[in-house]
N, CA and C atoms as a LAMMPS dump frame, in Angstrom:
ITEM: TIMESTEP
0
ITEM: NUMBER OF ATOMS
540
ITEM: BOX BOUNDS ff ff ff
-5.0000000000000000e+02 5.0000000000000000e+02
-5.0000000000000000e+02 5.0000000000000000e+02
-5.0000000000000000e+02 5.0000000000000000e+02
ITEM: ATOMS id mol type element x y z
1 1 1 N -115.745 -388.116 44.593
2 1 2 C -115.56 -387.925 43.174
3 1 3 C -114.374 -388.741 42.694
4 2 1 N -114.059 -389.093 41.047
5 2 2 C -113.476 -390.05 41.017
6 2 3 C -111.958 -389.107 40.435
7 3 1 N -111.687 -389.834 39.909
8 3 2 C -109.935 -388.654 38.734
9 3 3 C -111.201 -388.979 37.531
10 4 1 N -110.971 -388.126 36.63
11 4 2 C -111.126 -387.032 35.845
12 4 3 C -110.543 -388.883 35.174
13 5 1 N -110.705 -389.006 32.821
14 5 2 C -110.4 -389.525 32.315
15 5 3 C -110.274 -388.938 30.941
16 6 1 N -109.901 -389.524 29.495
17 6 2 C -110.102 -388.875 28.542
18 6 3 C -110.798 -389.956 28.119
19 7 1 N -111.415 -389.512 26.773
20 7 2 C -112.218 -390.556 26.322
21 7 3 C -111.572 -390.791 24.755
22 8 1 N -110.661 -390.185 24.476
23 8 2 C -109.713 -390.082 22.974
24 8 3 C -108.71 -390.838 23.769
25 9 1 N -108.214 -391.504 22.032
26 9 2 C -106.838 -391.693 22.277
27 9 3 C -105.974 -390.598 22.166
28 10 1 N -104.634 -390.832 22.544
29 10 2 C -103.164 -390.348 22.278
30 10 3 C -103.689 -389.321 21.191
31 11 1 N -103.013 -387.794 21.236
32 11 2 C -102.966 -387.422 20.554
33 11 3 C -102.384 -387.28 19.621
34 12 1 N -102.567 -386.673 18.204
35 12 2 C -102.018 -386.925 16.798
36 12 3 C -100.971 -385.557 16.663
37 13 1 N -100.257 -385.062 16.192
38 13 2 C -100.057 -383.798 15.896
39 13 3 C -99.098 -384.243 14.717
40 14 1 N -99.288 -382.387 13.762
41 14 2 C -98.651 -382.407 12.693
42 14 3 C -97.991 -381.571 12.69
43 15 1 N -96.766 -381.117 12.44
44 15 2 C -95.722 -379.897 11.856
45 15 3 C -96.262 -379.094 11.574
46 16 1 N -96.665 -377.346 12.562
47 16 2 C -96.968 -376.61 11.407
48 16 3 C -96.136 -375.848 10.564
49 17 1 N -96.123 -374.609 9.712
50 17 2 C -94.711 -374.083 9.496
51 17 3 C -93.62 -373.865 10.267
52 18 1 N -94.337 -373.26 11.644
53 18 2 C -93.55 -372.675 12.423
54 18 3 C -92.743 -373.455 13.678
55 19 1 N -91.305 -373.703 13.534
56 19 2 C -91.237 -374.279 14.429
57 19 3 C -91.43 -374.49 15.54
58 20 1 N -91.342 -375.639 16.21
59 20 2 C -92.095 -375.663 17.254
60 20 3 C -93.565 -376.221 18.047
61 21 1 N -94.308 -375.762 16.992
62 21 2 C -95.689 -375.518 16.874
63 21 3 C -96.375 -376.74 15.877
64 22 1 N -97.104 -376.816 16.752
65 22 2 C -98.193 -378.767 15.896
66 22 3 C -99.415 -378.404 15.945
67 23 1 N -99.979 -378.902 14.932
68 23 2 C -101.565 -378.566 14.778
69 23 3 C -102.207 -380.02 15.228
70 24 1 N -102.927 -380.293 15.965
71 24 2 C -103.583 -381.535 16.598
72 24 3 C -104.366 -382.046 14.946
73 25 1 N -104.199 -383.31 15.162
74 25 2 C -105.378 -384 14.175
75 25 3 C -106.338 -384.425 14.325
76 26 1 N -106.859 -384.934 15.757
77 26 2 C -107.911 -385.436 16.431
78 26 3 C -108.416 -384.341 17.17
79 27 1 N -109.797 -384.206 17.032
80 27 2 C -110.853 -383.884 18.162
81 27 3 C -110.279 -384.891 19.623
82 28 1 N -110.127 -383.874 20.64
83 28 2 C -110.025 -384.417 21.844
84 28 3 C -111.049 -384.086 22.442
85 29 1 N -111.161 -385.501 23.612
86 29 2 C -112.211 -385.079 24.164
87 29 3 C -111.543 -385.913 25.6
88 30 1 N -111.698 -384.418 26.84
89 30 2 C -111.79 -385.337 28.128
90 30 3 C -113.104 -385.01 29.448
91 31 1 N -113.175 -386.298 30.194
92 31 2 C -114.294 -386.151 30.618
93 31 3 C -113.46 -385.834 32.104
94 32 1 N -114.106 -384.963 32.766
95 32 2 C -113.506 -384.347 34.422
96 32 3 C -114.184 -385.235 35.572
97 33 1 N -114.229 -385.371 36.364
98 33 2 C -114.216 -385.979 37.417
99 33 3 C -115.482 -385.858 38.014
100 34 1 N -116.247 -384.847 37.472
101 34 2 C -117.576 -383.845 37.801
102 34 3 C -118.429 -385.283 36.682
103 35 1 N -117.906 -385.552 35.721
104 35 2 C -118.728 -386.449 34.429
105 35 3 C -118.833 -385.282 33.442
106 36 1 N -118.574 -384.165 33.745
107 36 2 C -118.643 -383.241 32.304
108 36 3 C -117.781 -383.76 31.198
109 37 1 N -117.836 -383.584 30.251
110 37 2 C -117.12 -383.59 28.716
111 37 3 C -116.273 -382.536 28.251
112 38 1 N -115.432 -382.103 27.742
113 38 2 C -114.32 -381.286 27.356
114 38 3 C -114.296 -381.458 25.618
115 39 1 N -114.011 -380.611 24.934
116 39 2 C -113.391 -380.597 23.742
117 39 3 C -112.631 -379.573 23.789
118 40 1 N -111.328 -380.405 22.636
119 40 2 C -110.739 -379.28 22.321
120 40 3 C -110.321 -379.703 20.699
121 41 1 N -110.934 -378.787 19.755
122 41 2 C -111.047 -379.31 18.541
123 41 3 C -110.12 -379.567 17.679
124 42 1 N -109.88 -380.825 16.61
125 42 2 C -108.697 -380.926 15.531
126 42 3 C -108.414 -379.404 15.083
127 43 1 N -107.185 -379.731 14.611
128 43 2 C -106.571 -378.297 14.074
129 43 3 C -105.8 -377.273 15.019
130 44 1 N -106.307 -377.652 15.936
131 44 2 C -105.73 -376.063 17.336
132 44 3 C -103.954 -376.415 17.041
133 45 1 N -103.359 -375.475 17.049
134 45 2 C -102.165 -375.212 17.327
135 45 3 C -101.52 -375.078 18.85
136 46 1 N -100.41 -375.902 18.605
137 46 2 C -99.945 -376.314 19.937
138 46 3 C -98.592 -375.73 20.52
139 47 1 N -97.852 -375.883 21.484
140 47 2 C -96.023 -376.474 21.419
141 47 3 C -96.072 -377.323 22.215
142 48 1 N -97.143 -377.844 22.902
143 48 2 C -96.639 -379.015 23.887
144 48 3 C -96.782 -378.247 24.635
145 49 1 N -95.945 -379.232 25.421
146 49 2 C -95.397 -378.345 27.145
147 49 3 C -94.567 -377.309 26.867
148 50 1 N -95.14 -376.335 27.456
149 50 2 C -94.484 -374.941 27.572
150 50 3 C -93.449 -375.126 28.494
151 51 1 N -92.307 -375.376 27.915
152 51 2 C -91.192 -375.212 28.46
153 51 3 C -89.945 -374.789 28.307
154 52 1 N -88.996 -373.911 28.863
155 52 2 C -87.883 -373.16 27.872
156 52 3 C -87.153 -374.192 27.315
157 53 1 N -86.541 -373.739 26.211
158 53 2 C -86.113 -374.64 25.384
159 53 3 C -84.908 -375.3 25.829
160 54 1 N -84.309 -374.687 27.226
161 54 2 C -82.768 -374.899 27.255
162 54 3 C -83.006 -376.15 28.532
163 55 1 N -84.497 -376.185 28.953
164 55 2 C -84.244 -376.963 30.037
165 55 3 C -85.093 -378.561 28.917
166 56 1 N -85.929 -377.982 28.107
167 56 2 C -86.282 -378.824 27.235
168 56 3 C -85.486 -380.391 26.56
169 57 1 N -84.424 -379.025 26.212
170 57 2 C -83.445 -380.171 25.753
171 57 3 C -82.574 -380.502 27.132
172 58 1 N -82.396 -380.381 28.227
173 58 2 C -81.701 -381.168 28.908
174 58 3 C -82.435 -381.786 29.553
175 59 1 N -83.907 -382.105 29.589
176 59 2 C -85.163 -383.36 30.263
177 59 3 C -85.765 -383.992 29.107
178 60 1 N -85.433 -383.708 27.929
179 60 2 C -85.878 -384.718 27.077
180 60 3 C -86.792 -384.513 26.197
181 61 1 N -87.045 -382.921 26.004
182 61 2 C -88.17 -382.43 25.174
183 61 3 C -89.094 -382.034 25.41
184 62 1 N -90.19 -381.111 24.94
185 62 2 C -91.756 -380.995 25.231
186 62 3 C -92.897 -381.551 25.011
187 63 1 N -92.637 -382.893 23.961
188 63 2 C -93.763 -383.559 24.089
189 63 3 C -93.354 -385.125 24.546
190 64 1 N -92.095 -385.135 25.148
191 64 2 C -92.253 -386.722 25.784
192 64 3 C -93.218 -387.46 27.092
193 65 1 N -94.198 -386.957 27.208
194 65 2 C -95.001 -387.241 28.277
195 65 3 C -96.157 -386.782 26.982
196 66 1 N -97.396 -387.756 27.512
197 66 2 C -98.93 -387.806 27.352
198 66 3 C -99.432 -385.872 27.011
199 67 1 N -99.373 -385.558 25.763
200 67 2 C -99.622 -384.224 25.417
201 67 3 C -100.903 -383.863 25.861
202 68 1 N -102.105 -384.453 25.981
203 68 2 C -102.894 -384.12 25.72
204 68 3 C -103.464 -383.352 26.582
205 69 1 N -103.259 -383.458 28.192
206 69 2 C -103.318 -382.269 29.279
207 69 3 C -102.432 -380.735 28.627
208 70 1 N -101.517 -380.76 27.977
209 70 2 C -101.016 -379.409 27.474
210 70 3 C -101.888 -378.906 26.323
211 71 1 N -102.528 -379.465 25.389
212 71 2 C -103.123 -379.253 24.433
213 71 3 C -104.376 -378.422 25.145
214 72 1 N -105.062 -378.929 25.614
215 72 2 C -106.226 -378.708 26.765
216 72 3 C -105.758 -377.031 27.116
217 73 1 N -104.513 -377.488 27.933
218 73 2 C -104.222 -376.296 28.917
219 73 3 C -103.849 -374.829 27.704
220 74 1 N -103.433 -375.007 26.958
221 74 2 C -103.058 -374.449 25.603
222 74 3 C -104.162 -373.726 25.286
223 75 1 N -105.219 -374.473 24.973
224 75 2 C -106.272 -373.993 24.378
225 75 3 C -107.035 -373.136 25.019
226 76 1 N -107.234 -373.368 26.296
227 76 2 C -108.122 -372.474 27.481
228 76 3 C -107.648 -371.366 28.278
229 77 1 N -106.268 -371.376 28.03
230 77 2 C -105 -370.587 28.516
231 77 3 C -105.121 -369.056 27.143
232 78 1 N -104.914 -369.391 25.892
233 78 2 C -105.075 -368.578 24.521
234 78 3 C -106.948 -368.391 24.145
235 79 1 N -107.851 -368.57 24.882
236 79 2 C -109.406 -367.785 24.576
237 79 3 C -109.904 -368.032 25.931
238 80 1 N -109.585 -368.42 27.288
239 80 2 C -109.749 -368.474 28.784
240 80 3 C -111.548 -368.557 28.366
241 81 1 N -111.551 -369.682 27.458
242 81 2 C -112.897 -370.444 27.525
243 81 3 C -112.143 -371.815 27.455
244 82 1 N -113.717 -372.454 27.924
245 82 2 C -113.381 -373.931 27.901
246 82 3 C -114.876 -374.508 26.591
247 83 1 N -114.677 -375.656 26.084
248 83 2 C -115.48 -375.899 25.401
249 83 3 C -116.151 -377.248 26.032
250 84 1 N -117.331 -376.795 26.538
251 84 2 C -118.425 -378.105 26.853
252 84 3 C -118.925 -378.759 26.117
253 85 1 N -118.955 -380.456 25.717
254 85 2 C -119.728 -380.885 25.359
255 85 3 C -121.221 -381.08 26.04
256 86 1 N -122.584 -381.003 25.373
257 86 2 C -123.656 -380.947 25.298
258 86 3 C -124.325 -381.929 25.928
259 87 1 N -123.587 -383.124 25.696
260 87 2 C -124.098 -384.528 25
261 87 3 C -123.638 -385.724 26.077
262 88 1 N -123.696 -386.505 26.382
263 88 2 C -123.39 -388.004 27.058
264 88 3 C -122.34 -388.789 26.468
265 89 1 N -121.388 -389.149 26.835
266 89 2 C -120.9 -390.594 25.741
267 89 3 C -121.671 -391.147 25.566
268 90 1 N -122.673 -391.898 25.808
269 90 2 C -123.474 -392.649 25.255
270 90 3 C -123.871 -392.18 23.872
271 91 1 N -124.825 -390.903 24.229
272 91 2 C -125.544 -389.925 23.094
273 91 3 C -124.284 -389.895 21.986
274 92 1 N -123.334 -389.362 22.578
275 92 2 C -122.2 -389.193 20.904
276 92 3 C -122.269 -390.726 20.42
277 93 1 N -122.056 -391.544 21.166
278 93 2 C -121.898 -392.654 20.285
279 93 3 C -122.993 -393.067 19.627
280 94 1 N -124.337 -392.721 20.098
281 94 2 C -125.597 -392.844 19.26
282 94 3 C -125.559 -391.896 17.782
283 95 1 N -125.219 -391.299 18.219
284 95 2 C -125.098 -390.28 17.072
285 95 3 C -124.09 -390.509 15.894
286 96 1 N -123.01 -391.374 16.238
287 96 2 C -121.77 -391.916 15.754
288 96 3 C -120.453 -390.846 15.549
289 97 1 N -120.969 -389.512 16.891
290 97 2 C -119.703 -388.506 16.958
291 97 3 C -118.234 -389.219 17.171
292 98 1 N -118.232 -390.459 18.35
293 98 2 C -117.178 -391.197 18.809
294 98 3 C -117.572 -392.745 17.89
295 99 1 N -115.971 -393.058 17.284
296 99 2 C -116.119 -394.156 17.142
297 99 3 C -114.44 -394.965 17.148
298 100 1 N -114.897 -396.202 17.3
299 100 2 C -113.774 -397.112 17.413
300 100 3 C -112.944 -396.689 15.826
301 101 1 N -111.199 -396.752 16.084
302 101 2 C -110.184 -397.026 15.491
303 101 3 C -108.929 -397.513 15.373
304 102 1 N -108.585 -398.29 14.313
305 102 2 C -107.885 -399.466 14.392
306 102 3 C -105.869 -398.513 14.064
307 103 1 N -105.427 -398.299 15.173
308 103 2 C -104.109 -397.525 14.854
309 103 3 C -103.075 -398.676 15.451
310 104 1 N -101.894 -398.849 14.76
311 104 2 C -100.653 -399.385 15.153
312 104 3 C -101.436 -400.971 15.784
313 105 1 N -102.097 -401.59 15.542
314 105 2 C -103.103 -402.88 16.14
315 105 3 C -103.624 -402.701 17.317
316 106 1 N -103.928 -401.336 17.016
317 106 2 C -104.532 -401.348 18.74
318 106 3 C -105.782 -400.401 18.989
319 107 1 N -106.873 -400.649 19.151
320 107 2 C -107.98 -399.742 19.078
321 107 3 C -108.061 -398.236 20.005
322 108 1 N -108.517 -397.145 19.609
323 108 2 C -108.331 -396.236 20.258
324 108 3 C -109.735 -395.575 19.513
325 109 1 N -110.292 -394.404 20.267
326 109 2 C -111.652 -394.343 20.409
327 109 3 C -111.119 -392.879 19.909
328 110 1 N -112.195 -392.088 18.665
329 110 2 C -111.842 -391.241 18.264
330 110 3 C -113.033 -390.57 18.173
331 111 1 N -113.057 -389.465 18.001
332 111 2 C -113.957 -387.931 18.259
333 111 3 C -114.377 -387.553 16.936
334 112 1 N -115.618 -387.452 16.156
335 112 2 C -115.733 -386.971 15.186
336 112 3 C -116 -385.617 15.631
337 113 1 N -116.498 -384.848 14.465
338 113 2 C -116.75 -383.292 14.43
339 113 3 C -118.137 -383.149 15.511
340 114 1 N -118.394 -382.723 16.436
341 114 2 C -119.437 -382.819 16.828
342 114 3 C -119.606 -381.32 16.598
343 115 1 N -121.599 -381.461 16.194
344 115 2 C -122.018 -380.294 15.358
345 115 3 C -121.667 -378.746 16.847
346 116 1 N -121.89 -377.55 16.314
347 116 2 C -121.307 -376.583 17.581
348 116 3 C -122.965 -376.291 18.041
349 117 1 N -124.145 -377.007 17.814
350 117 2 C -125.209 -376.621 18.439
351 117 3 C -125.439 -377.775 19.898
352 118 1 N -124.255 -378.731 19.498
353 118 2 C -123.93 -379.644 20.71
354 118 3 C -123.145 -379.55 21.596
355 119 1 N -122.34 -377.882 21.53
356 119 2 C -121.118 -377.329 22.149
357 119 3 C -121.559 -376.131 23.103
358 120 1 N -120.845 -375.794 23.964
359 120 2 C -121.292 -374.22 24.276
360 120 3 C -119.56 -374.028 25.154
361 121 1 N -119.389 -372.697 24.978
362 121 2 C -118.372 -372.125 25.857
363 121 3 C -118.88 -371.478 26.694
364 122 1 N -117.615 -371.633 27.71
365 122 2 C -117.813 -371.196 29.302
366 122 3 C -116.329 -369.904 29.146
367 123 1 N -116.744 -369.001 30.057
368 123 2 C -115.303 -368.491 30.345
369 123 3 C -115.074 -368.922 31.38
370 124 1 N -113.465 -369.403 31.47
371 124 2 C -113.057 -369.922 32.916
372 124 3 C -111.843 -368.694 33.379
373 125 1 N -111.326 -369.037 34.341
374 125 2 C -110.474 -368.569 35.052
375 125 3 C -108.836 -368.673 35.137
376 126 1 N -107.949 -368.198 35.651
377 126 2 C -106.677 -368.967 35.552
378 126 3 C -106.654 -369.539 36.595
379 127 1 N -107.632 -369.534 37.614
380 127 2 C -107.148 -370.826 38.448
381 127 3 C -107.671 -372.343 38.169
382 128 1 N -109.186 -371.985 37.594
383 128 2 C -109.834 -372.727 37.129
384 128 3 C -108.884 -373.858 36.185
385 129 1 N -108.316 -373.519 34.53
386 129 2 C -107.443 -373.845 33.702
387 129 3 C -106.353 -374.409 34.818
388 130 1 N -105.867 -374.502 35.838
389 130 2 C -104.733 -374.584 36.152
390 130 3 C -104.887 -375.966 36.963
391 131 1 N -106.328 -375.547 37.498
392 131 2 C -106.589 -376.884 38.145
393 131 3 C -106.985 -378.539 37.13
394 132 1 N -107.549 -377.519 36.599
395 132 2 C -107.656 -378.707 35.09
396 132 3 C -106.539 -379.369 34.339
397 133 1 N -105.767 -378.575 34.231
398 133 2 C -104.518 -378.762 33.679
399 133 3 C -103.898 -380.024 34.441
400 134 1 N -103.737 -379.691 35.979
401 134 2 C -103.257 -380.602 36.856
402 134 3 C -104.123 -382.42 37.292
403 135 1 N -105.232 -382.169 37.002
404 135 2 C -106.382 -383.036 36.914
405 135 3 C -106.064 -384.012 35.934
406 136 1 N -105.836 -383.597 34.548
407 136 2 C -106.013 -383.796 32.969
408 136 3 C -104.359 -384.872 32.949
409 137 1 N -103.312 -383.987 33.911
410 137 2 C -101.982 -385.285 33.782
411 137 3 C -101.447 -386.139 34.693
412 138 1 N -102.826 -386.186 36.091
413 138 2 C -103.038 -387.127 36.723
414 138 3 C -103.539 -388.282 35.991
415 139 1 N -104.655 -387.485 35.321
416 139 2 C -105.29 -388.658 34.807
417 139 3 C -104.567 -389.42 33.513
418 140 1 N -103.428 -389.08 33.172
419 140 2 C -102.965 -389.768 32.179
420 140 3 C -102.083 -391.095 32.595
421 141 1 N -101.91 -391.146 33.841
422 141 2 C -101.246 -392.168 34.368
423 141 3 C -100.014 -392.597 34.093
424 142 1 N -99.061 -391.512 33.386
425 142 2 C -97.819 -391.585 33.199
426 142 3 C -96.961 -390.69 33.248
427 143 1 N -97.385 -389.691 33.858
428 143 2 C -96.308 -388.773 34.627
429 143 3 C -96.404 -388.608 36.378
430 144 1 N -95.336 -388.631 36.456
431 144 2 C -95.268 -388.989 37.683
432 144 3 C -95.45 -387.701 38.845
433 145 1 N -96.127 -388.1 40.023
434 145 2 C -96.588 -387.371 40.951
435 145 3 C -95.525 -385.785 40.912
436 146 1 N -94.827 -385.635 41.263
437 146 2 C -93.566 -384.494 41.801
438 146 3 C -93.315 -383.654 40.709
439 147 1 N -93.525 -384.86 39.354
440 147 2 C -93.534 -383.993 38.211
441 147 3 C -94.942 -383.118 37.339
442 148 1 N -95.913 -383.584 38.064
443 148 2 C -97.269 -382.865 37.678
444 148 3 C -97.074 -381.592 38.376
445 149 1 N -96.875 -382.246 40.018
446 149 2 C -96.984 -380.623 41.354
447 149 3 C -95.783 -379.917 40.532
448 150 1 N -94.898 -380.284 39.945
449 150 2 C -94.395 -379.001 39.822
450 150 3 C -94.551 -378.04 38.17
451 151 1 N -95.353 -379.124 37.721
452 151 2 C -95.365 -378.267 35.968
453 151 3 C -96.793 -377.401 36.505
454 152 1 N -97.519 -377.948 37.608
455 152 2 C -98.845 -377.512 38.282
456 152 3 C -98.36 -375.821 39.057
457 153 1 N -97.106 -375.654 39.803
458 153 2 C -96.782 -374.783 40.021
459 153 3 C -96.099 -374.043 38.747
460 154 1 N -95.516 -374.191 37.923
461 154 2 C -94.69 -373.366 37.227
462 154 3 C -95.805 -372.637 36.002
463 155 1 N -97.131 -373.233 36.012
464 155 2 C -98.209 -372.197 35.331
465 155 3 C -99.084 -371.486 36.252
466 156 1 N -98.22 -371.099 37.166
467 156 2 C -98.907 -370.677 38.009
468 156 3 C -98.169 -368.495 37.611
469 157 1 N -97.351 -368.479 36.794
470 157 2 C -96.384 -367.696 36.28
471 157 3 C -95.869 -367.317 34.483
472 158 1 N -97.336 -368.005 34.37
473 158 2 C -97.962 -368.078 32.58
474 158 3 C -97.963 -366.138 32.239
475 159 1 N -96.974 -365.468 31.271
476 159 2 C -97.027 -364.48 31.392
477 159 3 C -98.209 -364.331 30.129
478 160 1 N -98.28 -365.488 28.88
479 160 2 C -99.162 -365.31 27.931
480 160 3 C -100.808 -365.422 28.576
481 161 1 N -100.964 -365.577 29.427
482 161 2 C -102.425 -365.102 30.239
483 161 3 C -102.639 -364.13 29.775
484 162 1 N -102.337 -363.064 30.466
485 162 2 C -102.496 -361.822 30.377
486 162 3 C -102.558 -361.003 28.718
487 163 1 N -101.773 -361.356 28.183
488 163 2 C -101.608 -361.071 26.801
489 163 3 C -102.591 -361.69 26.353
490 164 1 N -103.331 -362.65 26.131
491 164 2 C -104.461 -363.232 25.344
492 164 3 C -105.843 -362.916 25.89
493 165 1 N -106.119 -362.289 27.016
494 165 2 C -107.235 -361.539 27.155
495 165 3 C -108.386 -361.434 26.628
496 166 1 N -108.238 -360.862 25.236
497 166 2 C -109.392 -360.467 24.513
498 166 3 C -109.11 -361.504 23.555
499 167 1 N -108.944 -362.79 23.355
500 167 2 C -108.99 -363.274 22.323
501 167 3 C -110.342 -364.008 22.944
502 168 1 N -111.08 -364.542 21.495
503 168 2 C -112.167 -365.17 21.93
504 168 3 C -112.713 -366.101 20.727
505 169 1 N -113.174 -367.447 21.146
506 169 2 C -113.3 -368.707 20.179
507 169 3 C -114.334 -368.454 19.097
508 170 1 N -114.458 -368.913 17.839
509 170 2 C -115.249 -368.731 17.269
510 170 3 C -115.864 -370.42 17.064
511 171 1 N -117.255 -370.454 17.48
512 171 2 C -117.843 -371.972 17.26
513 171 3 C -118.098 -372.059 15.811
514 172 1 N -118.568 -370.892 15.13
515 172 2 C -119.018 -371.293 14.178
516 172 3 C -117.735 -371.84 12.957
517 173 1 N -116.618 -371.778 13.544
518 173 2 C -115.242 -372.087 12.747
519 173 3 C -114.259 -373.096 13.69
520 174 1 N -115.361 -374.104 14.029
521 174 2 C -114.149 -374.827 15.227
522 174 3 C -113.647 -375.481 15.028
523 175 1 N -113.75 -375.979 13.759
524 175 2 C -112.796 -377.43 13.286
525 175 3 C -111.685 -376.824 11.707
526 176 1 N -111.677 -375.51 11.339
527 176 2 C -110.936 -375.109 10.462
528 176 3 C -109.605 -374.923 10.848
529 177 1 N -108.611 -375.405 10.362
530 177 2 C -107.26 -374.967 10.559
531 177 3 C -107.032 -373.166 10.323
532 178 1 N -106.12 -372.907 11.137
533 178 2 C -105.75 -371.282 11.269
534 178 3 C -107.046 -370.849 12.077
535 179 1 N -107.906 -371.346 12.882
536 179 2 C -108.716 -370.489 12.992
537 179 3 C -108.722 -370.158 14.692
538 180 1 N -107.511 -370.123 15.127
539 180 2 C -107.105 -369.975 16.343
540 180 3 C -106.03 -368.652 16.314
């Protein structure tokens, strides 16, 4: 099997009220190593890397590394579903779900709304999420080995698991802001 890739660019995020906290602008989408597809839809509310704030600011912040494995891990971590795409890259691009965009002169491949009869959720696991998580910032190719194994161990001690339990995704509202 090969590493796992994304098929989005860089993610976007915006300020929400609350500090801290960013609402994604792009549909992400990553594909796993299996060839499955991943979404995790515009709008979700974020913080990055979950990390205390005191060690935050003495390594340089929570989103200076490739967000988009935390966004992922974020999302499946707060409704312990994952969201499957349906569909092929090919098929989305037939469809014109993915298409080319022209940011900062440099093309990056972006995710439209794909309809939720092209979606389905899975419930996963916390080991499941954890392994993904670790997969998702290999594959970003810019954090470095020692520093994945150990952000890979330190959610291994996620106390908001447990607390989010019963929360659960709504498809028919997957691209509305607040609806997380």
């Amino acid at each position: 099997m090969g590493l796992g890739r994304f098929i989005t660019g860089k993610a976007a995020t915006e300020q929400s009220d609350k500090d801290g906290l960013w609402y994604t602008l792009h549909n992400q989408l990553f594909m796993d190593e299996d060839g499955q597809l991943y979404l995790v839809p515009r709008n979700f509310k974020t913080d990055g890397y979950t990390i205390p704030l005191w060690i935050a600011w003495l390594g340089g912040g929570k989103m200076q590394w490739d967000i988009r494995p935390a966004i992922e891990h974020d999302f499946e971590c707060k409704f312990h579903q994952e969201i499957l795409v349906k569909l092929t890259i090919y098929e989305l691009m037939q469809k014109g779900l993915i298409r080319n965009k022209t940011v900062d002169d440099r093309g990056i491949l972006i995710c439209e709304n794909i309809p939720a009869e092209y979606l389905e959720l899975r419930k996963v696991n916390f080991s499941q999420v954890n392994g993904k998580f670790k997969r998702m910032m290999k594959a970003t190719n810019c954090i470095k080995s020692w520093r994945i194994n150990m952000m890979r161990f330190c959610v291994n001690f996620n106390p908001g698991w447990i607390a989010t339990r019963n929360n659960s995704f709504d498809l028919a509202n997957i691209y509305k802001k607040g609806c997380e």
